[in-house]
C-alpha positions as CSV (number, residue, x, y, z in Angstrom):
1,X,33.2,-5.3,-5.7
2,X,30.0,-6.4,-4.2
3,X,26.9,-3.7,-4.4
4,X,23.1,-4.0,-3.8
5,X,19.9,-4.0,-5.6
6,X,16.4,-3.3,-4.5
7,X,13.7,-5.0,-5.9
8,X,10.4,-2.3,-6.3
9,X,7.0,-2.5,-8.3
10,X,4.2,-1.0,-9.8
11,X,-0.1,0.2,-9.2
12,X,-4.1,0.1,-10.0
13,X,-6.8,-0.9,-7.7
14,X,-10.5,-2.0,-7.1
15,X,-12.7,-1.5,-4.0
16,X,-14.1,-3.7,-1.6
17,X,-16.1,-3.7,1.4
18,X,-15.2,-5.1,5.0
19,X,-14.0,-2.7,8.6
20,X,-11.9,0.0,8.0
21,X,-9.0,0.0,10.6
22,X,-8.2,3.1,12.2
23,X,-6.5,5.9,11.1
24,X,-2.9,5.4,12.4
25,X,0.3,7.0,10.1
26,X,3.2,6.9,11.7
27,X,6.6,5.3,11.8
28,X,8.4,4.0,14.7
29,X,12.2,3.4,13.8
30,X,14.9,2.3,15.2
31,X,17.9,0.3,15.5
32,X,18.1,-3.2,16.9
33,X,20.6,-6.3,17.0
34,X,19.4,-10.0,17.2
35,X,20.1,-9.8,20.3
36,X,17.5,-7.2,21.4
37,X,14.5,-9.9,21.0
38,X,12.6,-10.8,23.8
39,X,12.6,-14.1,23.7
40,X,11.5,-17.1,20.8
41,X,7.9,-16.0,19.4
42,X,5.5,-18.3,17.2
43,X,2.2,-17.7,15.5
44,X,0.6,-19.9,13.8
45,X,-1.5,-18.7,10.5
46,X,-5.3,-17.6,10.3
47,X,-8.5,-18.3,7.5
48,X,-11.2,-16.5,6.7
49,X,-13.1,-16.5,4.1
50,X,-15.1,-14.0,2.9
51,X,-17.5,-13.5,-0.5
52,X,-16.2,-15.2,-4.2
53,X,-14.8,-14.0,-7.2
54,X,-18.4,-14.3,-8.5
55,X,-19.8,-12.1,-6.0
56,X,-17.2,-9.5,-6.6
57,X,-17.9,-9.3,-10.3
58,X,-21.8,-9.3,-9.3
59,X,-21.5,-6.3,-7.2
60,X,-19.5,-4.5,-9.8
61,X,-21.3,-5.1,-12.6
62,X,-24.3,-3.9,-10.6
63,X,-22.4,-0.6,-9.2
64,X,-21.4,-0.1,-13.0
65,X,-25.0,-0.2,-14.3
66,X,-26.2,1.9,-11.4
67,X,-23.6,5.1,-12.2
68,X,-24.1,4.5,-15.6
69,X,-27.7,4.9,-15.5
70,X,-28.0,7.8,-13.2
71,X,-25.1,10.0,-15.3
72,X,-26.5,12.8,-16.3
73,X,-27.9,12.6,-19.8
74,X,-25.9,15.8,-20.8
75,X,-22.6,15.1,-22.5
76,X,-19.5,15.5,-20.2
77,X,-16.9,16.9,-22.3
78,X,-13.3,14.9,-21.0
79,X,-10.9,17.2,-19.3
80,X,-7.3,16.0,-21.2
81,X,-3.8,15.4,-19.4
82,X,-0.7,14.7,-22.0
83,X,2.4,13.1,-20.6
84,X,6.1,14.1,-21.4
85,X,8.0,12.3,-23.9
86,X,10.6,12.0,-20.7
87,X,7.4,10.7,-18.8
88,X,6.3,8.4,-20.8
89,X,9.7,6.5,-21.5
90,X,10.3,6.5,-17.1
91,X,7.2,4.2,-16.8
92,X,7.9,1.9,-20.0
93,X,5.8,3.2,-23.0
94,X,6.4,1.2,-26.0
95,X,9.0,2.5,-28.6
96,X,10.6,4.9,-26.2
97,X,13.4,3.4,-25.4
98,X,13.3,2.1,-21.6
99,X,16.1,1.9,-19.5
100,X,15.8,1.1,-16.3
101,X,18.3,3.0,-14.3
102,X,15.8,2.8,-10.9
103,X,15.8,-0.8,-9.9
104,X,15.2,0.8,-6.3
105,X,11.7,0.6,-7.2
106,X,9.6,-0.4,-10.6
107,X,8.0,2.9,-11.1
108,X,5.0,2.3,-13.9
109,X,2.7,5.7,-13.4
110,X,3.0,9.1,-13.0
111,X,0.4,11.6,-11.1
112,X,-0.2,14.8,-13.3
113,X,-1.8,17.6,-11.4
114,X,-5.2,19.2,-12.1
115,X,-6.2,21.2,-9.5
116,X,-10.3,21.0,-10.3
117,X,-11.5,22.7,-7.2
118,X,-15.4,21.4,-7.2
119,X,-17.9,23.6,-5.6
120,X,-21.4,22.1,-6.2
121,X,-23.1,25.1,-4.3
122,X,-22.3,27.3,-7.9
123,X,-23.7,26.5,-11.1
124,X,-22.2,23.3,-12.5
125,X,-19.4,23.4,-9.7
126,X,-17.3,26.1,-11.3
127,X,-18.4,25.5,-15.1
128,X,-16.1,21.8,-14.7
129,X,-18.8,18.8,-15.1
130,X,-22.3,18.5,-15.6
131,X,-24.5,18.9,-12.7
132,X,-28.0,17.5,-12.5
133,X,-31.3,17.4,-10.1
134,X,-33.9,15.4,-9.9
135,X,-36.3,13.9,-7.6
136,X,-34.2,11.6,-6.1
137,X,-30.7,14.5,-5.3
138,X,-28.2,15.4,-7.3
139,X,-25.9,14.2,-9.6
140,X,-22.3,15.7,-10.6
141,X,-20.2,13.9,-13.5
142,X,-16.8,14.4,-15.0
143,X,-14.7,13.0,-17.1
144,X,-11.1,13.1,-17.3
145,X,-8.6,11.2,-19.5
146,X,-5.0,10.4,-20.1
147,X,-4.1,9.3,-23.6
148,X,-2.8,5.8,-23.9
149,X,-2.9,5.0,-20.1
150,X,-3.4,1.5,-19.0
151,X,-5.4,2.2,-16.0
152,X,-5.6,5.8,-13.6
153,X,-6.0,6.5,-10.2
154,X,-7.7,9.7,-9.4
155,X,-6.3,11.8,-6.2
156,X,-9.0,14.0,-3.9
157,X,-7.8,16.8,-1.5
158,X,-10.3,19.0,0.8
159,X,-12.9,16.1,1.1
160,X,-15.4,16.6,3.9
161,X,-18.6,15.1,2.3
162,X,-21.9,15.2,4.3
163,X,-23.4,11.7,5.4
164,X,-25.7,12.0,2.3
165,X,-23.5,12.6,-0.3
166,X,-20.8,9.7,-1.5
167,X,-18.2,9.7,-4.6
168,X,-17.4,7.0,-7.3
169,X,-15.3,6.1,-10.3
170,X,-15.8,4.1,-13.2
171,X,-15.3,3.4,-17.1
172,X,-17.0,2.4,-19.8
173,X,-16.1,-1.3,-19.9
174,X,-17.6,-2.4,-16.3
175,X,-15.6,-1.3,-13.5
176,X,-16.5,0.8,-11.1
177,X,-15.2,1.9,-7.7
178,X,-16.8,3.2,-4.6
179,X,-18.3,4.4,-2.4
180,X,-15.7,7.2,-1.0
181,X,-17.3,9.1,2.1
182,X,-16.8,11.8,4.3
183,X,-13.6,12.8,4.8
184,X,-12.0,10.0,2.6
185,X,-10.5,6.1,3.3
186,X,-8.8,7.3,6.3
187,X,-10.1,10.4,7.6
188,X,-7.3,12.5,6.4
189,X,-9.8,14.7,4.1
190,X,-7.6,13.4,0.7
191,X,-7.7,10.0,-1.1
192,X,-5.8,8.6,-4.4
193,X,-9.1,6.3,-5.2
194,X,-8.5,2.9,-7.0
195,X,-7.4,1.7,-10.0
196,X,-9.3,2.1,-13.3
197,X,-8.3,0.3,-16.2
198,X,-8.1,2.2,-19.8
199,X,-7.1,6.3,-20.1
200,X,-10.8,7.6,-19.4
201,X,-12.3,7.8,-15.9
202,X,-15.6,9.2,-15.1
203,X,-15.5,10.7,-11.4
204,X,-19.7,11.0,-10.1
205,X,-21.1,12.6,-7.1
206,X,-24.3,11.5,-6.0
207,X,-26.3,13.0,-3.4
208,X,-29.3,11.7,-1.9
209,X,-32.4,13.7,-1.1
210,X,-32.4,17.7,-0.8
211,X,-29.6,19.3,0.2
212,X,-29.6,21.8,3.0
213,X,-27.5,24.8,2.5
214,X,-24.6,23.8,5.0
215,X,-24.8,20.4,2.6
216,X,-24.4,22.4,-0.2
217,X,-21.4,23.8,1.6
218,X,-19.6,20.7,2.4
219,X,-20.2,19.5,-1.6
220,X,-16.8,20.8,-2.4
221,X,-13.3,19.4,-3.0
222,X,-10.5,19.1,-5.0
223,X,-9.3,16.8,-8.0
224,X,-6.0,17.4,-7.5
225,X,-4.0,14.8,-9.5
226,X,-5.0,12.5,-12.0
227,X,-2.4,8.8,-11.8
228,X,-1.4,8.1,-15.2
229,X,-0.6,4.5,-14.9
230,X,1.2,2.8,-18.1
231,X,1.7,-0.7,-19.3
232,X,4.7,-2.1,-17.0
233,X,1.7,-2.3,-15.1
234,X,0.6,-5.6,-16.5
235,X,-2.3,-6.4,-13.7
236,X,-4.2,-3.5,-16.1
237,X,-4.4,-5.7,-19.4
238,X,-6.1,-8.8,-17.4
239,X,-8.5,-6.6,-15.7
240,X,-9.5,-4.8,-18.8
241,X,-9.0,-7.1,-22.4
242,X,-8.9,-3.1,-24.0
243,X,-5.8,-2.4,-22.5
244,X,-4.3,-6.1,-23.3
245,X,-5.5,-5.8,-27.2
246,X,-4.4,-2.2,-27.4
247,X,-0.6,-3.3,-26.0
248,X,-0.3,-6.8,-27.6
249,X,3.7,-7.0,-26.9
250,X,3.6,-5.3,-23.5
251,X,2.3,-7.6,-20.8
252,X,4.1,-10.9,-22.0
253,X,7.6,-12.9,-22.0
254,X,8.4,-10.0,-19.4
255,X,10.4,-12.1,-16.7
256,X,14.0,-13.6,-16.7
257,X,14.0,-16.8,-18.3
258,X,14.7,-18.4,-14.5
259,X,11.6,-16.6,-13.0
260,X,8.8,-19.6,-12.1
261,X,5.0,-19.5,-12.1
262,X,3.9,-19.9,-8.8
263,X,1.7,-22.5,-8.8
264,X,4.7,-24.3,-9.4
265,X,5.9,-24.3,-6.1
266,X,7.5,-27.8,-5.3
267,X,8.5,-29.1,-1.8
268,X,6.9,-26.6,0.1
269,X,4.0,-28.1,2.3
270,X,2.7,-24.5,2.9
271,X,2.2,-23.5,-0.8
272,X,-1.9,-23.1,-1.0
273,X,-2.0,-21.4,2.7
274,X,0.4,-18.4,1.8
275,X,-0.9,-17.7,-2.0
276,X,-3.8,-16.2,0.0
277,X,-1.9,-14.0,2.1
278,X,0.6,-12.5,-0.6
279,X,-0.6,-9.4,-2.4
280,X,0.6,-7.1,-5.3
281,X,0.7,-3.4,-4.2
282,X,0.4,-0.2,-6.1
283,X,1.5,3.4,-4.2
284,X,1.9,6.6,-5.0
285,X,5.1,8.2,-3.9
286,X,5.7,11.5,-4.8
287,X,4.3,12.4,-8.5
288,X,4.7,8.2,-9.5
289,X,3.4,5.4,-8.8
290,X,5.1,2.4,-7.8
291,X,4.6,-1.7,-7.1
292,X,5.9,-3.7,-4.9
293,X,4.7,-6.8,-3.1
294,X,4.1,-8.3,0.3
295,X,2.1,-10.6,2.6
296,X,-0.7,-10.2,5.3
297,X,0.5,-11.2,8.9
298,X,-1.2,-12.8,11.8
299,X,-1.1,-11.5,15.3
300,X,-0.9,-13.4,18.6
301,X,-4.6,-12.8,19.5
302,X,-5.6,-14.1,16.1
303,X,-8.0,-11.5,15.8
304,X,-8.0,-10.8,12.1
305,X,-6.5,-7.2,12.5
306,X,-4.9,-6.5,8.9
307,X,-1.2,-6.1,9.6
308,X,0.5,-5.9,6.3
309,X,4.5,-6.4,5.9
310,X,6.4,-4.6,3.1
311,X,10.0,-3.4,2.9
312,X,10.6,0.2,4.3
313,X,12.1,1.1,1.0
314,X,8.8,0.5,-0.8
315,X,6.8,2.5,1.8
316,X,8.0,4.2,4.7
317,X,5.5,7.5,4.8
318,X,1.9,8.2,6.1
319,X,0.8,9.6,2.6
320,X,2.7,5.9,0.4
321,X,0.9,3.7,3.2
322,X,-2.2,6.1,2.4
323,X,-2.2,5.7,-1.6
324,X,-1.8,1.7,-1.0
325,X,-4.0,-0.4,-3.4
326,X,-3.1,-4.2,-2.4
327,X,-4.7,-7.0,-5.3
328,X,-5.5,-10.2,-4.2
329,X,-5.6,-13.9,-5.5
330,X,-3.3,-12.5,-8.5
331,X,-1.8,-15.7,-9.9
332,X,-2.2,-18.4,-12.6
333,X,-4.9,-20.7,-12.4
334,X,-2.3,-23.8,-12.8
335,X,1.6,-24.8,-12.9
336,X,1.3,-26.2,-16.6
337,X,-0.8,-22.7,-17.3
338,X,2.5,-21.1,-19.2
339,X,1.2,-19.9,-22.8
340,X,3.5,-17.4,-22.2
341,X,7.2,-17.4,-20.3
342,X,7.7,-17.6,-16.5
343,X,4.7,-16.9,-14.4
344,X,2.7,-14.8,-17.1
345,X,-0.1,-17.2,-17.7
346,X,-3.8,-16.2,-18.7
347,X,-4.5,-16.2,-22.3
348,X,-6.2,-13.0,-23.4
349,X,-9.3,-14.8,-24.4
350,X,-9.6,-16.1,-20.3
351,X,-8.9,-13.3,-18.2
352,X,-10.3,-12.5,-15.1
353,X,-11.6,-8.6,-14.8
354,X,-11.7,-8.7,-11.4
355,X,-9.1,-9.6,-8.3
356,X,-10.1,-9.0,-4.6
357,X,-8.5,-5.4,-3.4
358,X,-8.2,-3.3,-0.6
359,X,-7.6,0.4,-0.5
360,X,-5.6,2.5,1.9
361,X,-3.6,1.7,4.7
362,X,-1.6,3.2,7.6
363,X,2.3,2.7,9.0
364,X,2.4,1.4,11.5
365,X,6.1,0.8,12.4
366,X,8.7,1.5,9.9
367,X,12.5,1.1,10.0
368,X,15.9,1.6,7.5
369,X,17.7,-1.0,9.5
370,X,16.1,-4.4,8.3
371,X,14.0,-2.6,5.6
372,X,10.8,-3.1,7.2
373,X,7.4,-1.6,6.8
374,X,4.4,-2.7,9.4
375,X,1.2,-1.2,8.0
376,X,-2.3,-1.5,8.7
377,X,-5.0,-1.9,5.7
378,X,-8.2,0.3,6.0
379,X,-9.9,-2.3,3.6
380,X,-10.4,-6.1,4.2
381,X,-10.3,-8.1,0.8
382,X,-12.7,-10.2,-0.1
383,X,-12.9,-14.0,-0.5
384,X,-10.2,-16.7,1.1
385,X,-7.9,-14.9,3.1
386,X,-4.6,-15.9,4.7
387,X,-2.8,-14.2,7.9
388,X,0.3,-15.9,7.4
389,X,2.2,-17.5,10.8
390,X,5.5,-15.9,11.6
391,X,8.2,-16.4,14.2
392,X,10.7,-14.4,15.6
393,X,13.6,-17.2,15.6
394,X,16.9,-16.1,14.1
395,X,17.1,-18.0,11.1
396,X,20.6,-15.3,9.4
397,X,23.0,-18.0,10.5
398,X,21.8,-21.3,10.1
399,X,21.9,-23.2,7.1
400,X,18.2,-23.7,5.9
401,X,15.8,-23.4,2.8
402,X,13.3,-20.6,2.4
403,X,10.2,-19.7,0.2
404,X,8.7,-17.3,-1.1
405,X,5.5,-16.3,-3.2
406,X,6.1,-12.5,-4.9
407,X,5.0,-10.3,-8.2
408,X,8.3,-10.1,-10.3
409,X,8.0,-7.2,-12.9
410,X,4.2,-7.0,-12.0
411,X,4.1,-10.8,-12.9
412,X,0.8,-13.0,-11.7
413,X,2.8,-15.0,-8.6
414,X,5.7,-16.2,-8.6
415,X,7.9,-19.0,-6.6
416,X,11.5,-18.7,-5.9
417,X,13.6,-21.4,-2.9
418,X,16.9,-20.4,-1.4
419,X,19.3,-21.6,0.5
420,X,20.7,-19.7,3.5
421,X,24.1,-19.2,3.3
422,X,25.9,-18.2,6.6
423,X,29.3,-18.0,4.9
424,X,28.8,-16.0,1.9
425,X,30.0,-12.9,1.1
426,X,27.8,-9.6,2.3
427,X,27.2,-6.5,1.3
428,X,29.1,-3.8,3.5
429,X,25.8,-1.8,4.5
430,X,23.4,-5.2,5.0
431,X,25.3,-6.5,8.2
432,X,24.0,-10.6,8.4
433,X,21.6,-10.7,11.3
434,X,19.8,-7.5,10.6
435,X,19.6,-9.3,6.9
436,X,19.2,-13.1,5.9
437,X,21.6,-13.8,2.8
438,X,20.3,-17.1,0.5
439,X,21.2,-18.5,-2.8
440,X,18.8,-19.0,-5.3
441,X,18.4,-22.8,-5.8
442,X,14.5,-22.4,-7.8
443,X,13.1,-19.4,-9.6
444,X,14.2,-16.0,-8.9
445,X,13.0,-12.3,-7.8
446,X,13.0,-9.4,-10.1
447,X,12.0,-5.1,-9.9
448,X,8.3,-5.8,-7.9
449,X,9.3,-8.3,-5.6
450,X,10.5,-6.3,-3.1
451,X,8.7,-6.7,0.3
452,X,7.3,-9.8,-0.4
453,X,7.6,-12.4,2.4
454,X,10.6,-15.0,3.3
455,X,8.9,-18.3,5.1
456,X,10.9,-21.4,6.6
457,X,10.0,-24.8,5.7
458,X,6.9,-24.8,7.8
459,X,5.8,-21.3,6.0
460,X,6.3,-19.1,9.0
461,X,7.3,-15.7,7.6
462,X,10.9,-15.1,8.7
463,X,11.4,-11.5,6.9
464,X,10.9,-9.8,3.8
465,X,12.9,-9.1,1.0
466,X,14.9,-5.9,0.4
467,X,16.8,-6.9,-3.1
468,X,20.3,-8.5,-4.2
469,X,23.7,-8.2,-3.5
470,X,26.3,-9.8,-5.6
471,X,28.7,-8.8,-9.0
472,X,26.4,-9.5,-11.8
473,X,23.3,-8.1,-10.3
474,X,22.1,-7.5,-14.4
475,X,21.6,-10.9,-14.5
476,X,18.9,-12.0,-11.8
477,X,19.3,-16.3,-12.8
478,X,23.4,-16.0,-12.2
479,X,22.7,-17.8,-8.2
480,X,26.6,-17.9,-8.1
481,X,27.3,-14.5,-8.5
482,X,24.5,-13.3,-6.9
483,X,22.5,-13.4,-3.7
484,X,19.3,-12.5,-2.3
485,X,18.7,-10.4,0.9
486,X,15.8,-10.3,3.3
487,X,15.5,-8.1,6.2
488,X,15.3,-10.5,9.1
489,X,12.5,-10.2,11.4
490,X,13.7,-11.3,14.1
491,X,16.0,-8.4,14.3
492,X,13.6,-5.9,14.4
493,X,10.6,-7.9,16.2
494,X,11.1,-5.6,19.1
495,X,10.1,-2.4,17.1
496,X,6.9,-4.6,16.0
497,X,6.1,-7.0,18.9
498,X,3.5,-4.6,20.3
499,X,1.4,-5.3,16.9
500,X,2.6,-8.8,16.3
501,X,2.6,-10.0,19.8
502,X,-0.3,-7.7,21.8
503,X,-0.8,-9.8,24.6
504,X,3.0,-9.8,25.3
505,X,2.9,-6.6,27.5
506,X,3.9,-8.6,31.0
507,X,3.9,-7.4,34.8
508,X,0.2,-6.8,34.8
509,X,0.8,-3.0,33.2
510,X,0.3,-0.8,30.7
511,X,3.0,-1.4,27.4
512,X,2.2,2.1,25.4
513,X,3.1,2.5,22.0
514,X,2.4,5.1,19.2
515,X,-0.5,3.8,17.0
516,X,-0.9,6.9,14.8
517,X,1.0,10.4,14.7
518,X,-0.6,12.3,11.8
519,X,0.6,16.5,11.1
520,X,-1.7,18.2,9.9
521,X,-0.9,22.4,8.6
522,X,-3.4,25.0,10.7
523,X,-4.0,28.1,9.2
524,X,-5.2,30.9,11.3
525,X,-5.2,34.5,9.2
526,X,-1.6,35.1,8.1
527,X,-0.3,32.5,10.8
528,X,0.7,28.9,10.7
529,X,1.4,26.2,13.2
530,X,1.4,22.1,12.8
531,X,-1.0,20.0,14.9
532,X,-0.3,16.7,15.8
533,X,-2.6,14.2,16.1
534,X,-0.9,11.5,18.4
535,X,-3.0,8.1,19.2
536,X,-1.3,5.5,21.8
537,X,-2.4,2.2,22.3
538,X,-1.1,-0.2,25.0
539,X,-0.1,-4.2,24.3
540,X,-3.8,-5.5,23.5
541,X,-4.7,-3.1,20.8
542,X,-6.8,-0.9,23.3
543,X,-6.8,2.7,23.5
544,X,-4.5,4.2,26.0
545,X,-6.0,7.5,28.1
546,X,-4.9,10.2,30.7
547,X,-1.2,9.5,29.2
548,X,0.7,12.6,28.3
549,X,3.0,12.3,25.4
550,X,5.9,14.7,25.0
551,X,7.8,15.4,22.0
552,X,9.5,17.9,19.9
553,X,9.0,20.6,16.9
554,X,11.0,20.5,14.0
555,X,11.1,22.5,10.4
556,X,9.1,25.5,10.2
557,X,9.1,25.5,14.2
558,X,11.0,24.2,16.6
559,X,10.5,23.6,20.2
560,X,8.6,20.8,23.0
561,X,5.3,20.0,22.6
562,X,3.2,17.7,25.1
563,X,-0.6,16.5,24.7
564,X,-2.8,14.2,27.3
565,X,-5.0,11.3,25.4
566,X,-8.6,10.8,25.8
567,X,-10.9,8.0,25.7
568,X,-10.2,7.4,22.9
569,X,-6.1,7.5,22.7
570,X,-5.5,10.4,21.5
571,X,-3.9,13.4,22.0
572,X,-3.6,16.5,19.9
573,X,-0.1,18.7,20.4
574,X,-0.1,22.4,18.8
575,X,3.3,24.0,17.8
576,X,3.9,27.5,17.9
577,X,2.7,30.1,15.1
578,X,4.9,31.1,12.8
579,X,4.3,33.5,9.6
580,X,6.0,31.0,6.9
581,X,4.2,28.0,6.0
582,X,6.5,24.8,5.6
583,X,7.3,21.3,6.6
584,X,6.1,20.9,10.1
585,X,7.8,17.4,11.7
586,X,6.7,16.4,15.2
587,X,8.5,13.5,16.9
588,X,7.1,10.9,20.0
589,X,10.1,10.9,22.5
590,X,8.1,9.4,25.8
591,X,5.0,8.3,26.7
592,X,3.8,8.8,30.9
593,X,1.4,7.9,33.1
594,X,0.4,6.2,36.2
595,X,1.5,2.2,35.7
596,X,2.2,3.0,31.6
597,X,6.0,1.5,30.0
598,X,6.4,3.6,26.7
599,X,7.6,0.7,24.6
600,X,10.7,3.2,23.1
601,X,11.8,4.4,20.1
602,X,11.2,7.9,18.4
603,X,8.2,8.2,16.1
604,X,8.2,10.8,13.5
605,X,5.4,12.6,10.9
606,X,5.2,15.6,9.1
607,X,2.7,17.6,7.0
């Protein structure tokens, strides 16, 4: 019998400056054949290079000593969250007896809730904290911790901060993360901030000059989760030596015995280009945390938008693209660099405590068939940055070798070749043409890798990959057995041309798509009804306006809904009031206007 695996990963993060994108969160699915491609595509890959490692650590260490100094000088008692004994053996705590059931994805954290509702206009915002004025604003400080934790992530609902007032996160070892503004990363009003490594966080508000009473007002939100994140998340131990002396056995000798650093990548020309586009991501999805991998793609326009390819079944929701943490530059600093198995690399005494990240992102276009996921990062990472080239050509049935960079098991990078096999077996749901099926010939991928990107020969990204399919899938270095599957972009490059290929709209018109759908819950006394907040852009990136969209209610309500965008894209579609709050879904079915084309498909979101 032939079956498949999915290869998932792992989470932590670190913040860095550079444009946010805009706030788009939906999905456009749909099903397409090889066939359904427009015509052969090729983009060639982009540069840019930004601020170095050393300026990273600068502007940490000088962020740390900043919050550090301006805490307030009362002491913050920690507010405490226990895991489970069942919580702690899902994300691989020593000595509980790890079995990993879920090769779907790697989870490695868990989000505990809290429900700290801040309101800095009272005394000490509710008796949590320690508040403090002086001549410069205010300062409010908490501390939270998570008992043997190798990093957290700290989730905020209800944020809708005035210009003035701006939130961080930090340790005591010289990380620290921030600033977080206004209504949050993507102006949602909730963010899951980055990674910290250890099991304390200190959350700080700092507000600069006196605040009015409506300020006052708006200094209120929510802690509602704290991200428990445990030691199968081995990025935490180099970016914190604590963590790594702490859990000695727990970040080493973790890969399959066939798994090969990745600076070790022989006969592929394109090697040092796509390092810098690769990244190791860390998501929230649900109450855990997961990791995953995948690369930065370029566009037509080569404009330095920050498309980011994953597999759908890593992320394929608004709030997962949302909760994204990408790191950057996460490798070994040379092939012969193996004091410990596989890629692992880094002695303790060497490590690096910081990696380029960026935080947040939106969907883009989403899709089952091909296992795709098309996002948009809010952050641009620093230093040397790669948008990797890509083409469109069918590459399922002909016989060819393939690379590929990934994060196996949360590994520092990793190389893996394969040969395309036209004439092997397949796996009954994973059709050849919407997938690419190869043969391991050098290296291998493991739990982590999913999403990472496929390249040809020349290192154009071809696809991404969704996991295995084979007889012995326990034993990721049996090639004979087994075989790795990609979805194939050139199957669904019609659901994603409009990003990949803007200037590609033809006939002198308008080629609409859905950029963003975003549901949000409006409560009006005992009443309730979803809002949709719908923006279209057409084949050049540029907001659409005077387009109506039209689609349909779904859950809680049902019914048509229609909205006309403004200047600036968008348009906002109310459902009807109903007295039960739920699970409002609204989907895009058409897009209208004088000389607009509605590139297709049905785009979905819900609250």
């Amino acid at each position: 019998m032939k079956f498949a695996r999915l290869w998932g990963l792992i989470a932590l993060a670190v913040g860095s400056t550079g444009a946010a994108a805009n706030a788009l969160s939906s999905a456009q699915q749909g099903e397409f054949c090889a066939a359904d491609a427009t015509g052969t595509v090729s983009v060639p890959a982009l540069t840019l290079v930004d601020k170095s490692d050393a300026n990273l650590a600068f502007e940490m260490a000088q962020l740390h000593a900043r919050l550090s100094a301006s805490a307030p000088l009362a002491k913050v008692t920690p507010i405490q969250v226990e895991l489970t004994a069942a919580e702690r053996t899902q994300i691989g705590h020593e000595g509980d007896g790890v079995v990993r059931a879920n090769e779907r994805r790697l989870q490695v954290g868990v989000a505990k809730p809290l429900g700290i509702d801040v309101d800095l206009a009272r005394a000490n915002g509710l008796g949590q904290g320690v508040l403090e004025r002086n001549a410069d604003g205010l300062t409010w400080t908490i501390e939270l911790s998570s008992p043997g934790a190798a990093a957290l992530r700290v989730g905020f609902a209800n944020l809708d901060l005035p210009d003035a007032a701006a939130l961080y996160v930090y340790n005591a070892d010289g990380e620290a993360h921030g600033p977080y503004t206004g209504r949050g990363m993507l102006g949602r009003g909730d963010l899951v901030s980055n990674t910290v490594g250890g099991d304390t966080v200190r959350v700080q508000l700092e507000y600069a000059g006196n605040p009015t009473v409506g300020d006052l007002a708006r200094l209120r939100f929510t802690i509602a989760e704290l991200g428990h994140i445990g030691p199968r998340f081995q990025i935490a131990a180099r970016m914190n030596p604590k963590v790594a002396a702490a859990n000695p056995k727990a970040f080493c000798s973790y890969n399959a015995s066939c798994v090969v650093n990745g600076e070790c990548a022989s006969n592929f020309s394109a090697h040092a280009a796509t390092r810098e586009g690769v990244a190791h991501m860390l998501f929230q999805s649900g109450a855990s945390f997961y990791i995953c991998s995948g690369g930065l793609l370029n566009n037509s326009q080569a404009d330095g938008r920050l498309l980011f390819l994953t597999a759908n079944h890593c992320i394929s929701t608004s709030n997962e693209a949302a909760s994204l943490e990408t790191f950057w530059d996460y490798r070994a600093r040379s092939c012969t660099d193996n004091a410990d198995s596989g890629p692992c690399g880094y002695s303790y005494a060497t490590m690096r405590t910081t990696y380029p990240t960026a935080l947040g992102a939106t969907r883009l276009a989403s899709g089952s068939s091909g296992d795709y996921s098309l996002m948009e990062l809010a952050q641009r990472p620093t230093g040397t940055l790669t948008f990797l080239p890509w083409t469109n050509t069918a590459v399922a049935s002909t016989t060819s070798t393939l690379h590929r960079l990934s994060h196996p098991s949360g590994a520092p990078q990793a190389y893996s070749r394969q040969n395309v096999t036209p004439s092997s077996f397949t796996c009954g749901t994973l059709p050849r043409g919407a997938y690419i099926y190869s043969q391991d010939t050098a290296g291998a991928t493991e739990g982590g890798s999913s999403g990472s990107p496929i390249l040809d020969a020349s290192g154009q990204v071809v696809g991404q990959l969704y996991g295995a399919c084979g007889t012995n899938l326990n034993d990721e270095c049996d090639a004979n057995a087994n075989r790795t599957v990609d979805g194939a972009l050139a199957h669904y490059y019609p659901n994603v041309a409009a990003f990949l290929s803007p200037s590609g709209g033809g006939g002198g018109g308008t080629t609409a798509s859905v950029a963003s759908n975003v549901v949000t819950v409006v409560t009006q006394g005992k009443q309730y009804s979803g809002r949709a907040t719908v923006t279209i852009r057409d084949q050049n990136g540029a907001n659409v306006a005077n387009a109506t969209v039209s689609g349909t209610w779904s859950g809680a309500v049902s019914g048509a809904g229609s909205g006309v965008t403004g200047t600036n894209g968008v348009a906002t579609i109310n459902s009807a009031k109903v007295r039960t709050n739920g699970t409002f879904t609204f989907c895009v079915t058409n897009v209208t206007g004088t000389g607009i084309t509605y590139s297709g498909g049905t785009t979905c979101d819900s609250n």
